[in-house]
N, C-alpha and C positions, 0 to 999 in steps of 0.2 A: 248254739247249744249242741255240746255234742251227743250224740245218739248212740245206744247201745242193744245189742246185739247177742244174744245167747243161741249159739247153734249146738245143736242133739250130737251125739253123740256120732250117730248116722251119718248127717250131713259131714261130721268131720274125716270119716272114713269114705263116705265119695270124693269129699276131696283129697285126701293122702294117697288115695287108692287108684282115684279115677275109674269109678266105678259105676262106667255107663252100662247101660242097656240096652238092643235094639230100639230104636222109635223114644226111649225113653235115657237121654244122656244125664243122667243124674250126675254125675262126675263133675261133667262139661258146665253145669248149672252153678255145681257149690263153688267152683274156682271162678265163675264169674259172679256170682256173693262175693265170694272175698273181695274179690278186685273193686268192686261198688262199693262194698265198706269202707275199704280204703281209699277211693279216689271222694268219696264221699265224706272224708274225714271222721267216718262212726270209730266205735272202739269193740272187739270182740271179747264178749267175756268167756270166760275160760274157768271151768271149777275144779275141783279133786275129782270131782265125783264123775267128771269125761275121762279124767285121765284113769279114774279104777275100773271104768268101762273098758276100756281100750285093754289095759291089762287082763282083764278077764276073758277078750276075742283073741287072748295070744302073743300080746306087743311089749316089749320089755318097757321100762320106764325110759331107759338112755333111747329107745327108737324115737319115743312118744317126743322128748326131750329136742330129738335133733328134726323132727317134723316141724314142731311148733318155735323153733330157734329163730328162721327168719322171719316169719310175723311178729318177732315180740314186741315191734313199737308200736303194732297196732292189740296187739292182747291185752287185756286185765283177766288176773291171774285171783280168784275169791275162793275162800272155804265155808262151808256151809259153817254154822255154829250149835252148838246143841238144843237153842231153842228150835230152829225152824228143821232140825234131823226128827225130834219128836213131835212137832207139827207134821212132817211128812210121813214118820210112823203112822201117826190118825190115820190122815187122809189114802195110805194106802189101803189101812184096814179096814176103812169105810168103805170105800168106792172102789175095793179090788184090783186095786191095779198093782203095777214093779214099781216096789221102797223107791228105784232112782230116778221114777218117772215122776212120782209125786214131790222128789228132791228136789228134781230138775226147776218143776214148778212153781215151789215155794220161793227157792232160789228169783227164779225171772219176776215172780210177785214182785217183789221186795227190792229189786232192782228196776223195778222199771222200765225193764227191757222186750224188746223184742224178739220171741223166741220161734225160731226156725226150726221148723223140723215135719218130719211125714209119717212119725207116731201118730197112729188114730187111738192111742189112749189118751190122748190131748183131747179128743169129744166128750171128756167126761171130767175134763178140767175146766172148761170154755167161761165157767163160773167165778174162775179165779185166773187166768190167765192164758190169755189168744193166742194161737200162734201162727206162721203162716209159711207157704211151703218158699223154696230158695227161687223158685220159678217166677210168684205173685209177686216179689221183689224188685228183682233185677230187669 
């Protein structure tokens, strides 16, 4: 069965970026995620709503495009749908958190998936959907 995989936003910018830190190689981490997904036969999902992330730190659509080109056999590529955009409406305005944070979550709900990432707004999701860092993985 294959296994799926939603990484933050974050996570995808350590890896595009490579974007270690002293003592702490966050970079070095997500590119050996990926490489374990894919030797591992998982699939990564992929939404609008990472790519209007990316856009919003800066990145044109055609950069986002040619980052994400060679992984595409291992991507799935999903768009949220209006029910679960206003489900995540809610749950933002319940529990205060970022509209994409609560997106993100809805989203991996519903999929099933495993969602990566080192948002500590995720401690206030844990109710609806775990998630765990690229390090407790690989």
């Amino acid at each position: 069965m294959t296994k799926f995989y939603y990484l933050d936003t974050s996570i995808w910018l350590d890896f595009f970026e490579n974007r270690d830190e002293p003592n702490f190689p966050k970079g070095e981490w997500a590119k050996r995620l990926v490489d374990w997904i894919i030797k591992e036969r998982g699939k990564i999902i992929c939404s609008e709503v990472i790519r209007n992330e990316m856009i919003v730190v800066g990145y044109s659509k055609y950069e986002i495009e040619d980052w994400f080109f060679p992984l595409r056999r291992h991507l799935v590529f999903i768009y949220s749908d209006k029910k679960q955009f206003g489900r995540a409406k809610d749950l933002s305005k319940k529990r205060k958190i970022p509209l994409f944070d609560a997106l993100h979550a809805i989203i991996v709900r519903d999929l099933k998936a495993t969602r990566v990432t080192r948002d500590k707004h995720f401690d206030s999701l844990l109710d609806i959907v775990r998630y765990r860092k690229p390090e407790e993985i690989i």
